[in-house]
BADREN-18058 format. One line per 4 residues: number of its first residue (from 1); their letters; for each residue z, y, x of C-alpha. Coordinates in nm, 2 decimals. Each point is the difference from the previous one (the first is absolute). Example, Ala and Ser with C-alpha at 12.3 -4.5 7.8 and 13.67 -1.06 7.14 Angstrom:
1	AS	0.78,-0.45,1.23 ~ -0.07,0.34,0.14
REM end
This chain:
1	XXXX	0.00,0.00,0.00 ~ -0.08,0.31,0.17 ~ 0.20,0.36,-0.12 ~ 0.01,0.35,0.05
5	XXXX	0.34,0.18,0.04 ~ 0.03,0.27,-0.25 ~ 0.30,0.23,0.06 ~ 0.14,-0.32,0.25
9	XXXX	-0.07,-0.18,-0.32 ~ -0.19,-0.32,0.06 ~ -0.28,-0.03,-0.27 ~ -0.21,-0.28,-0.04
13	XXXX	-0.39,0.03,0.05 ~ -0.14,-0.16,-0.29 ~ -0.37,0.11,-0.03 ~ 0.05,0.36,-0.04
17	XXXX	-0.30,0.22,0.10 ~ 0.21,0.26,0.09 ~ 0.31,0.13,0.13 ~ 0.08,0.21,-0.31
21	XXXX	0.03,-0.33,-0.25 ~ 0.20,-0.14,0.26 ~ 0.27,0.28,-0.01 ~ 0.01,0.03,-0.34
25	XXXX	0.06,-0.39,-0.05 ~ 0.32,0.10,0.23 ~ 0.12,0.24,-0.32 ~ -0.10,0.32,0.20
29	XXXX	-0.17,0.22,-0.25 ~ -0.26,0.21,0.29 ~ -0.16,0.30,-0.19 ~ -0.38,-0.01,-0.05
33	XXXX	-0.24,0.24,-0.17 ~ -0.33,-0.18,0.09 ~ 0.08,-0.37,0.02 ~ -0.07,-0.25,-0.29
37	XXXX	0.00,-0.36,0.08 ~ -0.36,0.00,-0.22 ~ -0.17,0.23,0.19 ~ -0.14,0.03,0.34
41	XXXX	0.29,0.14,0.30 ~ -0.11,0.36,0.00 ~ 0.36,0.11,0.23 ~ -0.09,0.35,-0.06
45	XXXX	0.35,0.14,-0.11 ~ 0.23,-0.16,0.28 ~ 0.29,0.02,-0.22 ~ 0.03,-0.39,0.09
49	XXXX	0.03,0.05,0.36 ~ 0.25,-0.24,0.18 ~ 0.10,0.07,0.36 ~ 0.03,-0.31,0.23
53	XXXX	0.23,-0.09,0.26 ~ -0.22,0.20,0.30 ~ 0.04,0.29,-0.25 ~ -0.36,0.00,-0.10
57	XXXX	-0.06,0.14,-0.36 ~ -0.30,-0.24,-0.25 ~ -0.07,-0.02,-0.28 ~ 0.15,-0.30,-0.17
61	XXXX	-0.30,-0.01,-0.28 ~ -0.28,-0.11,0.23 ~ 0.21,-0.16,0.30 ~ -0.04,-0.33,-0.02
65	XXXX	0.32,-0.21,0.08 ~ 0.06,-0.23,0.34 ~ 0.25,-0.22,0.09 ~ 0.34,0.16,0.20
69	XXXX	-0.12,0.33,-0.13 ~ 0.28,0.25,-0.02 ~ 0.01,0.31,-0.26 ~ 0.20,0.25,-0.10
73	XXXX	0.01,0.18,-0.35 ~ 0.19,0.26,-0.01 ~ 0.09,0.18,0.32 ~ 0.08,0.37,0.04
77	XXXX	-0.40,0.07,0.10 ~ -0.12,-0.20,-0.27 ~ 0.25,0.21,-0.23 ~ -0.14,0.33,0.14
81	XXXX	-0.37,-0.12,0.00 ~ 0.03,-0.11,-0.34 ~ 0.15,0.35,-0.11 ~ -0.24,0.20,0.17
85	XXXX	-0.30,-0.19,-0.19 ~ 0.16,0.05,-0.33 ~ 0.05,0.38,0.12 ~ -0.33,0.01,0.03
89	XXXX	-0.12,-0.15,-0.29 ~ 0.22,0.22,-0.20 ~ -0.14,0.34,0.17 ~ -0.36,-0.10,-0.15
93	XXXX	0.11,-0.14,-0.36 ~ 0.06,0.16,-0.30 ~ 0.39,0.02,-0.03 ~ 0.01,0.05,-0.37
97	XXXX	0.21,-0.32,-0.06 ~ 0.16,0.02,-0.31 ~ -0.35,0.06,-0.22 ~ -0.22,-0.28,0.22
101	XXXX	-0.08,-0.30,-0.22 ~ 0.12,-0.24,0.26 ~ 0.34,0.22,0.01 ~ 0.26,-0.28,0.06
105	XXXX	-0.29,-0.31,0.09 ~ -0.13,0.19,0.34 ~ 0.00,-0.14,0.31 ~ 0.03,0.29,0.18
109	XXXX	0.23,0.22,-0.22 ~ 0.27,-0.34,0.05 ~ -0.08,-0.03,0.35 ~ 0.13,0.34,0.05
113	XXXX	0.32,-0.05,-0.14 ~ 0.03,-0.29,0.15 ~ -0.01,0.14,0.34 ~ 0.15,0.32,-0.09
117	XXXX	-0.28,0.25,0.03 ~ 0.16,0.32,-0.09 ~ -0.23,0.28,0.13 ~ -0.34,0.05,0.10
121	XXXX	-0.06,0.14,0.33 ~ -0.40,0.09,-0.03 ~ -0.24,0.23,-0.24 ~ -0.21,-0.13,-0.25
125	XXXX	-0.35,0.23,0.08 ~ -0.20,-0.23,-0.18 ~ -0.23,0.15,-0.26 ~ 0.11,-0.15,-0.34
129	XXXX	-0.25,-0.23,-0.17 ~ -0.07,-0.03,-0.37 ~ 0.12,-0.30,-0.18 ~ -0.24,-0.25,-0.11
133	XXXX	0.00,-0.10,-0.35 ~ -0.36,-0.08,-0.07 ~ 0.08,-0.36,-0.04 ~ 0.13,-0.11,-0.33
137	XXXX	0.22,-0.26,0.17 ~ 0.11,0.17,0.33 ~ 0.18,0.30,0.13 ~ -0.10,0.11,0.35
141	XXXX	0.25,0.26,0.15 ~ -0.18,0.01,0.39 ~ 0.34,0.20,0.09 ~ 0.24,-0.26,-0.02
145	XXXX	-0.24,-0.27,0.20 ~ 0.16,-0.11,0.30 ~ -0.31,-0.14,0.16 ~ 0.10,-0.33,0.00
149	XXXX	-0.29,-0.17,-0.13 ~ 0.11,-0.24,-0.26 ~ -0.19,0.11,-0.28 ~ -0.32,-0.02,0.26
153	XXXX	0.04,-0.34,0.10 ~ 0.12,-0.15,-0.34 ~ -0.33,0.17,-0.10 ~ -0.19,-0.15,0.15
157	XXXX	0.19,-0.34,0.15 ~ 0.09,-0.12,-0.32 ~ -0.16,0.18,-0.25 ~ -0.36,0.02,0.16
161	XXXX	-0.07,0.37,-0.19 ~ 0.05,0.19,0.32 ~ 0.00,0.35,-0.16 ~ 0.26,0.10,0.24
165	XXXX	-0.02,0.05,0.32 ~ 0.10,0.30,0.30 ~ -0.20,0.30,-0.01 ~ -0.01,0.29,0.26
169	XXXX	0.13,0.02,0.30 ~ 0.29,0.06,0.23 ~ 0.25,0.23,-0.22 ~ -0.23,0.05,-0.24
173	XXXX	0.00,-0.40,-0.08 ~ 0.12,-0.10,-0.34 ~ -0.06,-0.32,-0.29 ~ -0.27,0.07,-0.19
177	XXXX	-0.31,-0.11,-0.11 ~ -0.35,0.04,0.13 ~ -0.17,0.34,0.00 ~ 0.32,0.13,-0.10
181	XXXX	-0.01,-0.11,-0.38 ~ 0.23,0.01,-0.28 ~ 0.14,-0.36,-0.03 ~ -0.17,-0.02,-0.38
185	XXXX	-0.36,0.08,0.13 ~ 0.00,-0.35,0.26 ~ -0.07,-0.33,-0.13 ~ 0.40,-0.07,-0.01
189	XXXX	0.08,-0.26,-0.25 ~ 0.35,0.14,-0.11 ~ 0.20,-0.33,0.12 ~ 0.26,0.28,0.14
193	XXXX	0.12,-0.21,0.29 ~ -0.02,0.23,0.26 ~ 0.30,0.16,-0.23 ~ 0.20,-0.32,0.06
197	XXXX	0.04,-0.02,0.39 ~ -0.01,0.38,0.07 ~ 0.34,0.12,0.16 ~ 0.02,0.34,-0.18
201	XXXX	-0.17,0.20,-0.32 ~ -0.32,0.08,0.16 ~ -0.18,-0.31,-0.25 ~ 0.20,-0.03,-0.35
205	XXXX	-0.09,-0.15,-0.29 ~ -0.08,0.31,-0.27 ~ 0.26,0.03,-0.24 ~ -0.09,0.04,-0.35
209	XXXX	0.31,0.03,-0.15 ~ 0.02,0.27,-0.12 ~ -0.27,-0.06,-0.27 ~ 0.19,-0.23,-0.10
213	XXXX	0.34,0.20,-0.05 ~ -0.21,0.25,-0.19 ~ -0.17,-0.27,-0.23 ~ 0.35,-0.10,-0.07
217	XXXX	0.10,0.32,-0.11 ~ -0.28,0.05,-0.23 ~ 0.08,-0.11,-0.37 ~ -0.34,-0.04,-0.15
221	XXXX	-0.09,-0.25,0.32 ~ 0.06,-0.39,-0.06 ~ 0.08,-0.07,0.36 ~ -0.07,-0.34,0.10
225	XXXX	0.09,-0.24,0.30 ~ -0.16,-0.29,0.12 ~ 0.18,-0.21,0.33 ~ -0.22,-0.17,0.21
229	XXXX	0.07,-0.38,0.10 ~ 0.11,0.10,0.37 ~ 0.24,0.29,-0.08 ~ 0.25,-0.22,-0.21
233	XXXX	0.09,-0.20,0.37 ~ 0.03,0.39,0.25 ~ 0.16,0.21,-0.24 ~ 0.33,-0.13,0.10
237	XXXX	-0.02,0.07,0.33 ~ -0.01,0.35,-0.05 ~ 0.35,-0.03,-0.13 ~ 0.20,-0.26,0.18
241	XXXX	-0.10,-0.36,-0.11 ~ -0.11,-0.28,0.17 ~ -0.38,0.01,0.11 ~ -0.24,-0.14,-0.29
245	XXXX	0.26,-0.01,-0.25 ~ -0.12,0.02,-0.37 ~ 0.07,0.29,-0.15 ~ -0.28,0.04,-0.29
249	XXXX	0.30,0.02,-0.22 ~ 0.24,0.29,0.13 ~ -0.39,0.21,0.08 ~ -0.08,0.00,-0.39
253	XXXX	0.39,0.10,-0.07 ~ -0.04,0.28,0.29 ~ -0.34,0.15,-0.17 ~ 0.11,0.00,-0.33
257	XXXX	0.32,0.22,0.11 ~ -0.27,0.22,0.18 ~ -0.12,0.05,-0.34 ~ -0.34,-0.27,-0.03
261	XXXX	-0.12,-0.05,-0.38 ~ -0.14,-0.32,0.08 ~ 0.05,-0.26,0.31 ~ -0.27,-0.29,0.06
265	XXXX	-0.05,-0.22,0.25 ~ -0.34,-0.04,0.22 ~ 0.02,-0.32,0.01 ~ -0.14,-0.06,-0.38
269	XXXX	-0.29,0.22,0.17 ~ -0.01,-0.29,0.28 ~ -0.05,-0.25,-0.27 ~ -0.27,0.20,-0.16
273	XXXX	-0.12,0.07,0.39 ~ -0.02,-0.46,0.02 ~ -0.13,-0.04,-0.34 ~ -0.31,0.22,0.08
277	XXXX	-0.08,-0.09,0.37 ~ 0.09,-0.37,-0.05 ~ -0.30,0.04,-0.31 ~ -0.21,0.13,0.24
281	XXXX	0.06,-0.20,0.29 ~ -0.03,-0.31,-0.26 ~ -0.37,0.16,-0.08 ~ -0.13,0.01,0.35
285	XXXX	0.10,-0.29,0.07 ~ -0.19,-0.18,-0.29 ~ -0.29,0.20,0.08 ~ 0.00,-0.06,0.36
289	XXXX	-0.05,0.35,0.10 ~ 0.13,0.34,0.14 ~ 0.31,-0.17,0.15 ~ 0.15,0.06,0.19
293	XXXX	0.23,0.21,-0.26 ~ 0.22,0.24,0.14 ~ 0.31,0.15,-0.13 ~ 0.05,0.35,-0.09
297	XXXX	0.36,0.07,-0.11 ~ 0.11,0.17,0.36 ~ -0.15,0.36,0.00 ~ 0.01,0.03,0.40
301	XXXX	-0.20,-0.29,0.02 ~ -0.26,0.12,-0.27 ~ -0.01,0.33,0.16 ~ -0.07,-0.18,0.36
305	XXXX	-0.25,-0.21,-0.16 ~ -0.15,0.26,-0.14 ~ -0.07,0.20,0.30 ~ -0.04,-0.26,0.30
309	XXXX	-0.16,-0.32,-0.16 ~ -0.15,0.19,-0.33 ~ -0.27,-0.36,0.04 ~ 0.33,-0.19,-0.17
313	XXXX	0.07,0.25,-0.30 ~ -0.20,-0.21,-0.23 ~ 0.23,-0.29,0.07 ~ 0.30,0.19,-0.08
317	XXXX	0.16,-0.11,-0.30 ~ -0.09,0.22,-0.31 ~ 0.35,0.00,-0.10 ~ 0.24,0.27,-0.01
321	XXXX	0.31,0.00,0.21 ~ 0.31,-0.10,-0.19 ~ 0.10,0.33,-0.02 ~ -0.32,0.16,-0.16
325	XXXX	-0.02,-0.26,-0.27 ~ 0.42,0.02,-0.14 ~ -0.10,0.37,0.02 ~ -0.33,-0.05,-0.20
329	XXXX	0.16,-0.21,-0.22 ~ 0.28,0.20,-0.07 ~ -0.19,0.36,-0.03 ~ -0.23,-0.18,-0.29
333	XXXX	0.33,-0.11,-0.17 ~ 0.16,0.35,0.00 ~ -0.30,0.14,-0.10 ~ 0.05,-0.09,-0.37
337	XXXX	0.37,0.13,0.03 ~ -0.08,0.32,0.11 ~ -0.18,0.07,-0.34 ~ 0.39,-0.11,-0.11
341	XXXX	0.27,0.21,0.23 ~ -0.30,0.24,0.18 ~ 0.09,-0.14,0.31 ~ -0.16,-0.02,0.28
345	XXXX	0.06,-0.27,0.22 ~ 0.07,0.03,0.41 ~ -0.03,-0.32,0.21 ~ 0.21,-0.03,0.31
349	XXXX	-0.10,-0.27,0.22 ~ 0.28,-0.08,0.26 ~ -0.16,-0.20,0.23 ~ 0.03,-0.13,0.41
353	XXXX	-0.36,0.12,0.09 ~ -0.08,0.33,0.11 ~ -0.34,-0.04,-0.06 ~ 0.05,-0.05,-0.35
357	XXXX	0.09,0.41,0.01 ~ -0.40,0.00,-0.01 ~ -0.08,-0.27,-0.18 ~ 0.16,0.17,-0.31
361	XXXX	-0.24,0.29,0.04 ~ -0.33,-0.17,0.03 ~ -0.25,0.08,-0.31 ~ -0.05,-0.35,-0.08
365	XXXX	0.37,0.01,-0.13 ~ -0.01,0.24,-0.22 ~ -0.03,0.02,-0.39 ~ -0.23,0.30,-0.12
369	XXXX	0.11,0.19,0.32 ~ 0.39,-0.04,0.00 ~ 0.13,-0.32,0.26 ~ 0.13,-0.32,-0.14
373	XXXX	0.28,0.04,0.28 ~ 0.14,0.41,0.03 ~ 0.21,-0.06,0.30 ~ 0.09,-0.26,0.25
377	XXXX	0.32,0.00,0.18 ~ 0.13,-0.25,0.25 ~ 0.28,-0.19,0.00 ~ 0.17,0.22,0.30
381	XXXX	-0.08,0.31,-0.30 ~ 0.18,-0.16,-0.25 ~ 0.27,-0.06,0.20 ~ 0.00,0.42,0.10
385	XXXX	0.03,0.00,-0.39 ~ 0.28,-0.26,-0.05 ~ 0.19,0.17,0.24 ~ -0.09,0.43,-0.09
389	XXXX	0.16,-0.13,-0.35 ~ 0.31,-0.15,0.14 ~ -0.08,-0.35,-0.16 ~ 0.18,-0.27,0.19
393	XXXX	-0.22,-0.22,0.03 ~ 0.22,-0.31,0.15 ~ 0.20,0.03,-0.31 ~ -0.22,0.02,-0.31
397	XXXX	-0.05,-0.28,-0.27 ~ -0.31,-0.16,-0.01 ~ -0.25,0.00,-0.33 ~ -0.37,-0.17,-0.05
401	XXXX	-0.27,0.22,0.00 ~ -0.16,0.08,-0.37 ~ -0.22,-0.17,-0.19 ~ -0.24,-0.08,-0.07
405	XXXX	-0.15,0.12,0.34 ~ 0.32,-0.13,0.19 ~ -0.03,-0.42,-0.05 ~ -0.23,-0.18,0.30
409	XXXX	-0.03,-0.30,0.20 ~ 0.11,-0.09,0.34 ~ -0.36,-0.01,0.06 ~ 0.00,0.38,-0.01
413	XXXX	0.29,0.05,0.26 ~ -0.19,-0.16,0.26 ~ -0.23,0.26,0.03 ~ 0.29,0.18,0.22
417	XXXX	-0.05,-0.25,0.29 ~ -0.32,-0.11,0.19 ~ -0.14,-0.30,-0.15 ~ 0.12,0.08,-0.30
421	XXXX	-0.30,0.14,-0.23 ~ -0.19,-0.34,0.16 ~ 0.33,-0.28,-0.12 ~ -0.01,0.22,-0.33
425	XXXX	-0.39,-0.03,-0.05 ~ -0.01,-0.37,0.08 ~ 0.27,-0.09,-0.21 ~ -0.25,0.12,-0.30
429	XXXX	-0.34,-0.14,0.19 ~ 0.16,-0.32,0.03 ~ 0.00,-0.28,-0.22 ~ 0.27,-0.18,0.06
433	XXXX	0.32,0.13,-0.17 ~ 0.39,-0.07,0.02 ~ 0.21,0.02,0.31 ~ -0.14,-0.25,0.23
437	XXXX	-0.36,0.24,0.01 ~ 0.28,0.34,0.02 ~ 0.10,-0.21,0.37 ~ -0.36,-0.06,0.05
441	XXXX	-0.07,0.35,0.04 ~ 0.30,0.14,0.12 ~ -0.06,-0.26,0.38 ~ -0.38,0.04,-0.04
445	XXXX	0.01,0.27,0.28 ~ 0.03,0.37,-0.14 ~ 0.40,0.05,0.02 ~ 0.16,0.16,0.30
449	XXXX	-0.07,0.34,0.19 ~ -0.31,-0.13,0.21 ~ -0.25,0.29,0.05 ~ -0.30,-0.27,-0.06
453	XXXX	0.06,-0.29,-0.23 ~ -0.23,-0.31,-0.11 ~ 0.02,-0.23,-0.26 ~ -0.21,-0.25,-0.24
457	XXXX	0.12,-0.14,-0.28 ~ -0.17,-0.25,-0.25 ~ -0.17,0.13,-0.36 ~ -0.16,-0.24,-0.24
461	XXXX	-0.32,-0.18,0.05 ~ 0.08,-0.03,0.41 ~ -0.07,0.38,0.02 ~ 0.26,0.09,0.30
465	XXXX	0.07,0.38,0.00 ~ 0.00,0.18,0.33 ~ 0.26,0.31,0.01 ~ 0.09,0.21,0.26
469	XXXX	0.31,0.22,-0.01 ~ 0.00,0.34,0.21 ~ 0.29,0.24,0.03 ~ -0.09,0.31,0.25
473	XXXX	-0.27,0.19,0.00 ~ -0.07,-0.10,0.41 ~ -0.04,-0.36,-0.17 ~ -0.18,0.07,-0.24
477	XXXX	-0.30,0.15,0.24 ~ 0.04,-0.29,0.22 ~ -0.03,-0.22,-0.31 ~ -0.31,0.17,-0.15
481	XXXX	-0.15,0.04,0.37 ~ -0.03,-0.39,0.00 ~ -0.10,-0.04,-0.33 ~ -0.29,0.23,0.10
485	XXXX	-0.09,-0.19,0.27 ~ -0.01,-0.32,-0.25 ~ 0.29,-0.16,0.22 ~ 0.20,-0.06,-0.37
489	XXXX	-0.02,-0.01,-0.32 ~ 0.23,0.03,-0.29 ~ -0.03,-0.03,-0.43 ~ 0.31,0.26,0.00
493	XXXX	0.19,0.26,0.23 ~ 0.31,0.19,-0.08 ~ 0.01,0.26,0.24 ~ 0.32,0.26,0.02
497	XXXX	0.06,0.29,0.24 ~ 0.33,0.01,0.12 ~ 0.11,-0.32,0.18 ~ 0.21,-0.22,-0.25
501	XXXX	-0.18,0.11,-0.29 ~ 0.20,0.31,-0.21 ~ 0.33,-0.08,0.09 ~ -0.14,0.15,0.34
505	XXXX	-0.12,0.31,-0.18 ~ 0.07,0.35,0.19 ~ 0.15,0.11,-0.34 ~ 0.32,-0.25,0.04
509	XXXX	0.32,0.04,0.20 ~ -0.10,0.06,0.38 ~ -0.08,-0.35,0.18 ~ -0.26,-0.16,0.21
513	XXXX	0.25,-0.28,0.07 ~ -0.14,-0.36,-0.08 ~ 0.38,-0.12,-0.07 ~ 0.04,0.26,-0.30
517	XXXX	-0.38,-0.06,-0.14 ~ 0.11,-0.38,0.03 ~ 0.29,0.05,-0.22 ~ -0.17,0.25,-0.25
521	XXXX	-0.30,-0.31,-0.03 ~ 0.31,-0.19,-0.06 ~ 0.13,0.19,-0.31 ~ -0.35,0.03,-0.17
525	XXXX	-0.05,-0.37,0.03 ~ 0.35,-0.06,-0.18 ~ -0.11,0.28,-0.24 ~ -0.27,-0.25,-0.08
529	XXXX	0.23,-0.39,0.00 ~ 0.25,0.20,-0.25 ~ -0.27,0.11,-0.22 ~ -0.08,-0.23,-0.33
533	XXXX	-0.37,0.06,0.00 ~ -0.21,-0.11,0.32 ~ -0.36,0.07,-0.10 ~ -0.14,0.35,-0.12
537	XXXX	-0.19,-0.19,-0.25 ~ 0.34,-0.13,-0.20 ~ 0.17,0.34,-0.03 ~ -0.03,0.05,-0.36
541	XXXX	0.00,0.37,0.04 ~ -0.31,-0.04,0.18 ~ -0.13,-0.24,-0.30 ~ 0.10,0.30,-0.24
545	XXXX	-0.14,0.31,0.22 ~ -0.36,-0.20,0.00 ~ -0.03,-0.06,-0.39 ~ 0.17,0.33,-0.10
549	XXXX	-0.04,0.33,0.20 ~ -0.28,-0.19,0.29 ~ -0.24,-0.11,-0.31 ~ -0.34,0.14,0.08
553	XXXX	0.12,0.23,0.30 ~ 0.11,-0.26,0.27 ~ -0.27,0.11,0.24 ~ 0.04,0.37,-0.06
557	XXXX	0.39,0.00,0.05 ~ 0.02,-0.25,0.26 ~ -0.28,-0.03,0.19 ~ -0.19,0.29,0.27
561	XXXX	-0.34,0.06,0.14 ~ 0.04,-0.11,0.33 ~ -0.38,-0.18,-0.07 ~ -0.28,-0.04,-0.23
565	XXXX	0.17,-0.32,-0.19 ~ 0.31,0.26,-0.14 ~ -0.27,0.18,-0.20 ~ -0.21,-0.29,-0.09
569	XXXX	0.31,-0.17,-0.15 ~ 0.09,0.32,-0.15 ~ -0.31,0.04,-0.19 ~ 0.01,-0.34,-0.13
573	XXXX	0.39,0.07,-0.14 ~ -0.16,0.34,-0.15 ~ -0.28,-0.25,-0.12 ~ 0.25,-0.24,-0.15
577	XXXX	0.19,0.33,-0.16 ~ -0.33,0.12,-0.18 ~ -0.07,-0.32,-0.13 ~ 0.34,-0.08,-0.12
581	XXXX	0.08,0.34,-0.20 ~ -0.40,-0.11,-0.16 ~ 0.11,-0.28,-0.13 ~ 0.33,0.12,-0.14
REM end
């Protein structure tokens, strides 16, 4: 066994790639701004410096370990170097603390205290740069960037957009994009992950909140809420309990003390989301053409389709995300209220996806110019809400969302975790029901947190489905790279942005840690074993929705025109409407 002596501690040497793991394995917390075991060693802060035993100063991030090797963590030059860099950090940032979205969660603004920076030495003579709020998702404030480059290499690394990048030179060189353009004029997808590893409020999600608050206040607005499958397993986090714990119950108590008419849950939209593309997918299938079918339910991904590989938008599924068909649904319900009460009624999507900020404002979801979804906020917003109205959140009773837009199947909360809109789907494509088939697909291949997954599994008539299961958007090009080069094939992809699927969204509690998006998978799988009703199919809401308020608009509520076969089918429903009200 060979070890490395941390602070005269001896440490075993157990395949770390670098000295940093190995120091932090000895319960030695060493500051970083730059470091993140899931990107590439950038070592440009050298706030994890170590000194050795000759008194040499490294960096511990990209030092790779050696047997006898002897380190130091905290010595009194370490102390002062580490002091002087957060010094001078400080002179170029924006100090204004207390009204900085990441007040409390910044890196910098704790690492300060915690080494007891009370006073800055140095002027400020930078020029002050505008704020950036041309993205409908993200908030770029270029005066509070510490130059660390996360948000570049997650950008790019992981994500494979690569909007981001350093521009200009010497002390003129700053995070932006190229040209110099506004954020919402790039091909940026909205998956807001460079908000989740930056160390301070120079990239924040946009809070919408305050539409919110002031839809509440207004009396002749039906405010309505709609959670999405991957909030119910983060929310808690914000407030104290144990990582992926399910708290669907105490968020529909907290919204309805924050004044919501009306509480739903996404996942009956999830249902409607599997009922629709598990049709389609059924129809290609028979026909023998157009597959492979892609999913559409993550916006980011849509977006990125849309703008790197537009070849593959006609094999995007025509069917709404879950989220834009509860929404449809629900606007066409209200619709005949409103001629009751005058009413108007205000959707409020709280979602974990940033990019579902622009989602919600694309034409396509819109009735007669006004949006099927008004705002989205994230669950860190509704959090910011729970807390501005002194709800406490740990101690709240629990109550079921309403009806009739509140009952679904476990089927729908899958869609939180990767794999889960492709275990959903096949338990509908399938023929084989009960609970041996339920294990069938659940060890077929497309559980865990695997950025590429592959699986087959066995329809009628010896037809074996092909599936692939993608979650990043740096997979997904390497996927659709191959498939272009005819080195696979698939019958169906589910491709998601942020890596585990929406419990990885940048709108949830702050983490990039595979250990938390383990145990989050973890509650939206038991969200699914305690529910009564496995298949989409056998919700008999769904069965309701379909011969009541769906009869005759099923293709214009729940379906967009991502291709030619949305408004092919939608003539034929209009067809089928025209000849019906004939006859009657």
């Amino acid at each position: 066994m060979e070890y490395v002596y941390v602070d005269d501690i001896r440490v075993p040497i157990e395949g770390e790639k670098n000295l940093l793991t190995i120091i932090r394995k000895a319960g030695i917390d060493i500051p970083t701004f730059c470091y993140h075991s899931d990107l590439s060693t950038y070592g440009a802060c050298r706030m994890c410096v170590v000194e050795n035993d000759r008194g040499g100063i490294m960096a511990s991030c990209s030092e790779v370990p050696w047997n006898g090797m002897k380190v130091y963590t905290n010595t009194p030059k370490l102390q002062k170097h580490r002091k002087m860099i957060l010094e001078l950090l400080l002179a170029t940032h924006c100090r204004d603390c207390t009204i900085c979205e990441k007040s409390g969660k910044c890196t910098l603004q704790n690492l300060a205290l915690r080494f007891g920076i009370k006073q800055i030495r140095f002027e400020d003579y930078r020029e002050l740069k505008p704020i950036d709020n041309s993205s409908l998702a993200i908030t770029h404030d270029s005066s509070k960037c510490i130059l660390c480059g996360d948000c570049v290499r997650i950008c790019e690394e992981v994500q494979g957009v690569g909007v981001l990048s350093f521009i200009h030179r010497g002390s003129h060189l700053k995070v932006g994009c190229a040209f110099d353009k506004p954020l919402g004029e790039t091909d940026c997808v909205g998956c807001g992950q460079c908000t989740t590893v930056c160390p301070t409020g120079s990239l924040t999600v946009k809070n919408d909140t305050v539409k919110v608050w002031n839809a509440l206040a207004n009396s002749n607005i039906r405010v309505v809420a709609q959670i999405a499958p991957a909030v119910r397993i983060a929310l808690g986090e914000e407030f104290g309990m144990e990582d992926g714990s399910i708290v669907i119950g105490k968020t529909v108590t907290a919204l309805k003390k924050l004044g919501f008419d009306e509480v739903y849950d996404t996942n009956l939209g999830a249902d409607f989301t599997i009922m629709e593309e598990s049709r389609e997918l059924n129809n290609k299938i028979k026909e023998d053409k157009e597959l492979p079918l892609f999913t559409s339910c993550c916006p980011a991904w849509v977006r990125f389709c849309e703008t790197r590989y537009p070849e593959y938008v006609p094999h995007l599924s025509t069917a709404k995300s879950p989220m834009q068909m509860l929404a449809a649904v629900v606007k066409e319900q209200f619709r005949k209220m409103k001629e009751v009460d005058g009413k108007d009624t205000f959707m409020v999507g709280i979602m974990p996806c940033t990019a579902k900020k622009e989602e919600a404002a694309r034409p396509e979801f819109s009735f007669e110019g006004n949006p099927d979804v008004d705002v989205i906020i994230t669950t860190q917003e509704l959090a910011i809400m729970i807390k501005e109205a002194g709800i406490k959140f740990e101690e709240i009773e629990s109550q079921a969302p309403d009806m009739p837009f509140g009952f679904s199947s476990g089927a729908g909360a899958l869609f939180g975790v990767t794999g889960g809109v492709t275990e959903a789907a096949l338990r509908n494509v399938i023929s084989r029901r009960g609970a041996d088939s339920l294990k069938e697909i659940e060890f077929c291949g497309v559980r865990g947190l695997d950025g590429i997954k592959e699986a087959r599994i066995q329809l009628v008539d010896d037809r074996e489905l092909k599936i692939a299961v993608v979650n990043g958007l740096k997979n997904a090009e390497t996927l659709l790279e191959k498939m272009k080069l005819g080195e696979v094939h698939y019958d169906f992809v589910e491709f998601m942005a942020c890596r585990g699927g929406c419990l990885g969204g940048a709108g949830q509690p702050f983490s990039i840690d595979d250990g938390i998006r383990q145990k989050r998978a973890l509650g939206i799988y038991n969200v699914d074993k305690i529910s009564h009703v496995k298949r989409s199919e056998e919700n008999p809401m769904i069965v309701s929705l379909y011969s009541g308020i769906l009869k005759g608009k099923v293709h214009s509520l729940l379906h967009t025109d991502h291709n030619e076969n949305y408004k092919l089918a939608l003539e034929n429903e209009r067809n089928e409407d025209h000849i019906e009200d004939s006859v009657n």
